[in-house]
MOPAC internal coordinates of N, CA, C and O (Angstrom, degrees):
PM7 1SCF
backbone

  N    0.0000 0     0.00 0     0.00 0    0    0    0
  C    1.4272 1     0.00 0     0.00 0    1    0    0
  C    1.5267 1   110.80 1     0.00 0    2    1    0
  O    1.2310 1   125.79 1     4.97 1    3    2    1
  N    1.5445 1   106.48 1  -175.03 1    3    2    1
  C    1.7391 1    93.06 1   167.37 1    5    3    2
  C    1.6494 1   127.15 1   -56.55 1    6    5    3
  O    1.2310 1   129.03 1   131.63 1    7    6    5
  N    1.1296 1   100.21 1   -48.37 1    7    6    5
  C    1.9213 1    90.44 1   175.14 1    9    7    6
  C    1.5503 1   121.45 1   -35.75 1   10    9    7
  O    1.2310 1   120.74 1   154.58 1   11   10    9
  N    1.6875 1   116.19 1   -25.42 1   11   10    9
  C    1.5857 1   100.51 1  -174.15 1   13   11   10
  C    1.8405 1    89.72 1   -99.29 1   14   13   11
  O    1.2310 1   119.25 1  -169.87 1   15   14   13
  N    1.3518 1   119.03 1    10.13 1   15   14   13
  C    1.5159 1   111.95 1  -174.25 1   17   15   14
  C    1.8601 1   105.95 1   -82.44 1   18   17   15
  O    1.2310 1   129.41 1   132.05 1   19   18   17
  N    1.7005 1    99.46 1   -47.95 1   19   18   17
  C    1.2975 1   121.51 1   179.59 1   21   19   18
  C    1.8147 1   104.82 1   -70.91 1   22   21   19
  O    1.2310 1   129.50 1   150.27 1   23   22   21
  N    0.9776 1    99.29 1   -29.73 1   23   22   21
  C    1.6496 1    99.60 1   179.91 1   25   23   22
  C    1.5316 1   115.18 1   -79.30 1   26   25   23
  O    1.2310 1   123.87 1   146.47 1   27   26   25
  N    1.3301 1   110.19 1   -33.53 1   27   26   25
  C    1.7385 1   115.29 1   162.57 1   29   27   26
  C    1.1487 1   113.60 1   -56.91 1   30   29   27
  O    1.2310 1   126.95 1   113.69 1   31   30   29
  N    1.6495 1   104.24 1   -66.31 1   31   30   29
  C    1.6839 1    95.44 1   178.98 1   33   31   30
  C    1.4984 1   126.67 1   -56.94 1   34   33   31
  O    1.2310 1   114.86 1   147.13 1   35   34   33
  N    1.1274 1   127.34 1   -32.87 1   35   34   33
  C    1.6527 1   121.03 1  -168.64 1   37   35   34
  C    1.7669 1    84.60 1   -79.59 1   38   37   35
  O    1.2310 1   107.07 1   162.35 1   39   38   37
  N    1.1686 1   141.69 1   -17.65 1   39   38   37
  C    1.1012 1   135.52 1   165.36 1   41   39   38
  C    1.5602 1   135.09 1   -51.38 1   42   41   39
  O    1.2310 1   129.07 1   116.45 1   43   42   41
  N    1.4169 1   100.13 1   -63.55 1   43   42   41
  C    1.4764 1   134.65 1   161.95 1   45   43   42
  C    1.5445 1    98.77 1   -71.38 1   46   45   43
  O    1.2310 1   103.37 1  -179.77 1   47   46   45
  N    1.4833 1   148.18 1     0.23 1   47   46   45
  C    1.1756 1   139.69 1  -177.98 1   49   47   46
  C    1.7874 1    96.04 1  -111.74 1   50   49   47
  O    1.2310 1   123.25 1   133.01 1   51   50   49
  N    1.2040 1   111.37 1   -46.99 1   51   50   49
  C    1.3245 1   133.44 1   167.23 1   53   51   50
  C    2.0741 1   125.34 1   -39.00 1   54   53   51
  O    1.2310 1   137.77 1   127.51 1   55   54   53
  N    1.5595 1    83.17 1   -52.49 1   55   54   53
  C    1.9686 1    99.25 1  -173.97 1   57   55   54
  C    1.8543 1    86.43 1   -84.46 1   58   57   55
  O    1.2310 1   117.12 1   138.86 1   59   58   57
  N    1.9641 1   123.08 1   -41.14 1   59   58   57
  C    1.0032 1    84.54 1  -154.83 1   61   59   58
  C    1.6377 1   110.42 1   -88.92 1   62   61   59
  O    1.2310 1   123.08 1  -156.00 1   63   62   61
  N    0.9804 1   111.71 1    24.00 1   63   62   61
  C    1.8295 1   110.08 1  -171.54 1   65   63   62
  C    1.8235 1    94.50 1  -101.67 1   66   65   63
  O    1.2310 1   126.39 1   161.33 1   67   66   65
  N    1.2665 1   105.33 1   -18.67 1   67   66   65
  C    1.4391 1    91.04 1   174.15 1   69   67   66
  C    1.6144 1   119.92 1   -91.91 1   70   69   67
  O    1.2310 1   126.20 1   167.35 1   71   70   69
  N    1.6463 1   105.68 1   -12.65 1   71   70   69
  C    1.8517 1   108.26 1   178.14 1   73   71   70
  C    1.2361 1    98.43 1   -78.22 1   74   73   71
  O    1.2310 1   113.18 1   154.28 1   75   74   73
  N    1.5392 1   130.49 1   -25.72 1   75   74   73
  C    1.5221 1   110.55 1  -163.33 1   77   75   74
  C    1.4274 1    80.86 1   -92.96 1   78   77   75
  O    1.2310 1    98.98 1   152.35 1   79   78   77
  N    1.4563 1   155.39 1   -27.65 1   79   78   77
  C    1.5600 1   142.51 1  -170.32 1   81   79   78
  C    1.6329 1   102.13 1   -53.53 1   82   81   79
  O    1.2310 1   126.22 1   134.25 1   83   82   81
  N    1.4037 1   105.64 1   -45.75 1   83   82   81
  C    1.2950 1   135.08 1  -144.87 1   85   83   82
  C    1.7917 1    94.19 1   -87.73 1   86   85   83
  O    1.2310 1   123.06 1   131.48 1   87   86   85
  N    1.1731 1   111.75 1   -48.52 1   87   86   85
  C    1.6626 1   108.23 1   166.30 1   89   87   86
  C    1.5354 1   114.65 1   -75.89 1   90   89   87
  O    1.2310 1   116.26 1   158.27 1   91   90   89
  N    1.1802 1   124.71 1   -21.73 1   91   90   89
  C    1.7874 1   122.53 1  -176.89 1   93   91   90
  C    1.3557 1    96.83 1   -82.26 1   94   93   91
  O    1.2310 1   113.26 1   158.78 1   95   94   93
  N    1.4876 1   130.35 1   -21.22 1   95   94   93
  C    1.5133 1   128.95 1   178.84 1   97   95   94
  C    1.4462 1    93.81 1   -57.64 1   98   97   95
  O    1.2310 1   120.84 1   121.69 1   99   98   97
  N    1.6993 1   116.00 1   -58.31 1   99   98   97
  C    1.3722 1   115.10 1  -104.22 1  101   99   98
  C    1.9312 1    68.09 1   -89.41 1  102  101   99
  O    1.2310 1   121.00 1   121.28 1  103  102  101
  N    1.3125 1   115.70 1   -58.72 1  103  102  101
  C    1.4886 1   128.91 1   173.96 1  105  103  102
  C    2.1465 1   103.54 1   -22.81 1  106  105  103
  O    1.2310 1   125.12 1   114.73 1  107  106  105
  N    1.2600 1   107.77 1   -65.27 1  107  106  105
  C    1.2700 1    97.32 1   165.69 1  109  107  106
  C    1.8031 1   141.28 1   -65.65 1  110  109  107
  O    1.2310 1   122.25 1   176.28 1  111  110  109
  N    1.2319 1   113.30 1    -3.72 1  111  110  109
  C    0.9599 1   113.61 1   154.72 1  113  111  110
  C    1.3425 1   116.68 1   -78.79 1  114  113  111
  O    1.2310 1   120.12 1   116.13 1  115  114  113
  N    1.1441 1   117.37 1   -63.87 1  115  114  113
  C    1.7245 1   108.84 1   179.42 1  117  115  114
  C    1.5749 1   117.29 1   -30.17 1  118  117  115
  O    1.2310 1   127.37 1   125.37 1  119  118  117
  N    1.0071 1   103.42 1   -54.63 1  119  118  117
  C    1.5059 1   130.01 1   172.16 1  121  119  118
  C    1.5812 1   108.25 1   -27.12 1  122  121  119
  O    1.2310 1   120.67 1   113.27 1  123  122  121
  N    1.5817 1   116.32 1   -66.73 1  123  122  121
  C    1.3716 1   141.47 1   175.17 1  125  123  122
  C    1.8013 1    82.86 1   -64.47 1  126  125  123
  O    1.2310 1    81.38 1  -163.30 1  127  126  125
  N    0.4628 1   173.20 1    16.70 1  127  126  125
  C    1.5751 1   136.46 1  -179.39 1  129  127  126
  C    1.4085 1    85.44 1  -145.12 1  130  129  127
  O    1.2310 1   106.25 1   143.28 1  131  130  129
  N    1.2422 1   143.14 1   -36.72 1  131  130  129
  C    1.3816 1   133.39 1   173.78 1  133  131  130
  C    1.5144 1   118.36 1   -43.50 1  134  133  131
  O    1.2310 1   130.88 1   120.11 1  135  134  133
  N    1.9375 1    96.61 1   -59.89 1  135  134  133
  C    1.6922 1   101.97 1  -162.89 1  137  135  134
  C    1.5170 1    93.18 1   -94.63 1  138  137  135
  O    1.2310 1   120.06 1  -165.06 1  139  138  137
  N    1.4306 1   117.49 1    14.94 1  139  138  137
  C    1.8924 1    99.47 1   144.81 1  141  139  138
  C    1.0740 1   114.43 1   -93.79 1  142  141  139
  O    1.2310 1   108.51 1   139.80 1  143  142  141
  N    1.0606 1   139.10 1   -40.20 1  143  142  141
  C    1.8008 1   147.82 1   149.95 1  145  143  142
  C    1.8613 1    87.27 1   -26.58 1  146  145  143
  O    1.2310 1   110.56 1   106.44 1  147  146  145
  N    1.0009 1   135.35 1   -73.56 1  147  146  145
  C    1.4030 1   135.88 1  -164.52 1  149  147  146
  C    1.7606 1    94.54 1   -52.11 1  150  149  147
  O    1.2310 1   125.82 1   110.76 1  151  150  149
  N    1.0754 1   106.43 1   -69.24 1  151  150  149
  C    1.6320 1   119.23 1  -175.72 1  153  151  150
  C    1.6856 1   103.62 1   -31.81 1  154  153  151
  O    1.2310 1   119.55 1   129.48 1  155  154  153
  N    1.2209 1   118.47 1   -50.52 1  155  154  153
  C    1.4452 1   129.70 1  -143.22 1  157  155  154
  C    1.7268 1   101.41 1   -85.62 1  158  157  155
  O    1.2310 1   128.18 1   138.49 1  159  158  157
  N    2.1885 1   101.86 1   -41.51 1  159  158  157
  C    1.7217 1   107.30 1   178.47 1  161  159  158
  C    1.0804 1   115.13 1  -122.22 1  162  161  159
  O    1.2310 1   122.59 1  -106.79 1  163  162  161
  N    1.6766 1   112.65 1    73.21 1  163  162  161
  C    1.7220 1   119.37 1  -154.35 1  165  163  162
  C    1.9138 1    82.43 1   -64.20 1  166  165  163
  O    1.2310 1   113.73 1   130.96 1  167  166  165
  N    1.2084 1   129.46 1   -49.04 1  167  166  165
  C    1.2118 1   132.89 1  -176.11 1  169  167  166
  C    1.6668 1   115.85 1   -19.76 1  170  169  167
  O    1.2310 1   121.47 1   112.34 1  171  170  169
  N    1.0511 1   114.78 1   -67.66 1  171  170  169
  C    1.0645 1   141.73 1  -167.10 1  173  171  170
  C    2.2911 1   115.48 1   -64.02 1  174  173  171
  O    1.2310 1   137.04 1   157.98 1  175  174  173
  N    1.5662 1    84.60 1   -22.02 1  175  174  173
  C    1.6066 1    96.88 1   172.40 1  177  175  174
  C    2.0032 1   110.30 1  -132.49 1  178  177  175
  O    1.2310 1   136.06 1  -114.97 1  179  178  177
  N    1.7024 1    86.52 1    65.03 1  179  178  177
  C    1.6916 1    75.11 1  -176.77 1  181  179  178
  C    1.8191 1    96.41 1  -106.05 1  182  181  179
  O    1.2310 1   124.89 1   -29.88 1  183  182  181
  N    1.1141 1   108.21 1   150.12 1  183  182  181
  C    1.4396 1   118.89 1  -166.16 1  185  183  182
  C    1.7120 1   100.47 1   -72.79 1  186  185  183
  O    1.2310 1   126.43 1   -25.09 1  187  186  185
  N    1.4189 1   105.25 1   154.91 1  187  186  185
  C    1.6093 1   135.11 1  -161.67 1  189  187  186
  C    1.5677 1    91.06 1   -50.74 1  190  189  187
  O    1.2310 1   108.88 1    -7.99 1  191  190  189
  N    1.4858 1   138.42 1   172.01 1  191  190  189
  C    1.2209 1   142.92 1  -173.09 1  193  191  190
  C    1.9387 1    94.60 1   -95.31 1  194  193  191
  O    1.2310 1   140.75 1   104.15 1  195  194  193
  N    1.2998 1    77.34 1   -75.85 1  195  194  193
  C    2.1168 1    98.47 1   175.62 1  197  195  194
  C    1.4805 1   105.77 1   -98.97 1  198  197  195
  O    1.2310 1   128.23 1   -42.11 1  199  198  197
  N    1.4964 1   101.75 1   137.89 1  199  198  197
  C    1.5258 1   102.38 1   177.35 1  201  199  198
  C    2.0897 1   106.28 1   -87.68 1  202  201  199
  O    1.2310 1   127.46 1   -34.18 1  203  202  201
  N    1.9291 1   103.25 1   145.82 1  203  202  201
  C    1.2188 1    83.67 1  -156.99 1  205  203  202
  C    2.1444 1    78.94 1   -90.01 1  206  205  203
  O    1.2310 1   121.60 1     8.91 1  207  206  205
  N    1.2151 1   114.54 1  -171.09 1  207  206  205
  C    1.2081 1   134.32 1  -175.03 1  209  207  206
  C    1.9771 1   113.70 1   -92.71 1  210  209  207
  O    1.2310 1   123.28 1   -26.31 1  211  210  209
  N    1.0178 1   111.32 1   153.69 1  211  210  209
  C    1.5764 1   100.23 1  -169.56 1  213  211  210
  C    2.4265 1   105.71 1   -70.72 1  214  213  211
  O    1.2310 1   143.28 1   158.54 1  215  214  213
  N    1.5116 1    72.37 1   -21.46 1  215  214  213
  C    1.6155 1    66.91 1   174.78 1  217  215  214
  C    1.2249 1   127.39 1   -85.83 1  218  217  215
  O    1.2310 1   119.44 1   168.24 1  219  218  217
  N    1.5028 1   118.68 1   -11.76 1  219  218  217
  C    1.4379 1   126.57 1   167.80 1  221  219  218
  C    1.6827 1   116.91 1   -82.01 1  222  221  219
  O    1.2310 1   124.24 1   170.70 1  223  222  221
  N    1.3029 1   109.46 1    -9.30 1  223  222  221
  C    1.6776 1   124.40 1   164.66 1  225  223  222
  C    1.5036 1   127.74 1   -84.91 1  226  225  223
  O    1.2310 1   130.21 1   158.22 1  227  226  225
  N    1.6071 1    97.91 1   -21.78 1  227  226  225
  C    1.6374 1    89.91 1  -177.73 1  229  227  226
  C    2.1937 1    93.71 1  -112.90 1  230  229  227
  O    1.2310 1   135.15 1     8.33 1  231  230  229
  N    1.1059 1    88.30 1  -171.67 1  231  230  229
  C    1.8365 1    94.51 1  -177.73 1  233  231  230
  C    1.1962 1   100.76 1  -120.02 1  234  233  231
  O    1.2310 1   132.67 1   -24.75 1  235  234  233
  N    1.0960 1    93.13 1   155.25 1  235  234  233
  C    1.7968 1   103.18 1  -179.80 1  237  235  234
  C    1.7395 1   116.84 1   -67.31 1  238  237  235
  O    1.2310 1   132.24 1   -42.04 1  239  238  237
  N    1.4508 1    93.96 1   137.96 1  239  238  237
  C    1.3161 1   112.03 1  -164.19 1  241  239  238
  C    2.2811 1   103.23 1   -72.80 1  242  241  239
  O    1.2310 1   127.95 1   -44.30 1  243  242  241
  N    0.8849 1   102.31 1   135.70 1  243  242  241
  C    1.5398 1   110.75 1  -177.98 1  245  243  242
  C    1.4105 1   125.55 1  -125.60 1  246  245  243
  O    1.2310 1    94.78 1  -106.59 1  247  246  245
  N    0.8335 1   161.53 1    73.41 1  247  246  245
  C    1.2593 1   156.08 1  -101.51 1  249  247  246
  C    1.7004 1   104.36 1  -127.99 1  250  249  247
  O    1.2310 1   118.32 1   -70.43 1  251  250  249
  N    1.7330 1   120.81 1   109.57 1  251  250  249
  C    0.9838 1   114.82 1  -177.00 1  253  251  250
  C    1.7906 1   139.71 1   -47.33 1  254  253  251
  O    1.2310 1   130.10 1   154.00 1  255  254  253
  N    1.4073 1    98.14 1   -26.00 1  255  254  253
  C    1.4352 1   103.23 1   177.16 1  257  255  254
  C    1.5420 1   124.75 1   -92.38 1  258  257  255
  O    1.2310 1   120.10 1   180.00 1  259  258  257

């Protein structure tokens, strides 16, 4: 009847507020441990000298027919 309808949902409302807690943790840790890794080898992420242009990034278009 309804009681097991309302009882699913606060259920399924219940498990899912804790997977997304439980994934925004897990997402923020990486996060923390990346941009201290960044912090630690600023060397290693120093930005481009000259920026190149979007047309020097893609290849020229060729058209099979």
């Amino acid at each position: 009847g309804i009681h097991r309808q309302v009882l699913f949902a606060s259920l399924g409302c219940f498990v899912g507020y804790h997977l997304v807690k439980r994934t925004e943790y897990m997402h923020a840790k990486v996060d923390r441990e990346l941009f201290e890794y960044i912090r630690h080898h600023p060397m290693d992420f120093q930005p481009a000298t000259e920026k190149k242009r979007i047309g020097q990034l893609l290849e020229d278009f060729h058209p099979i027919r």
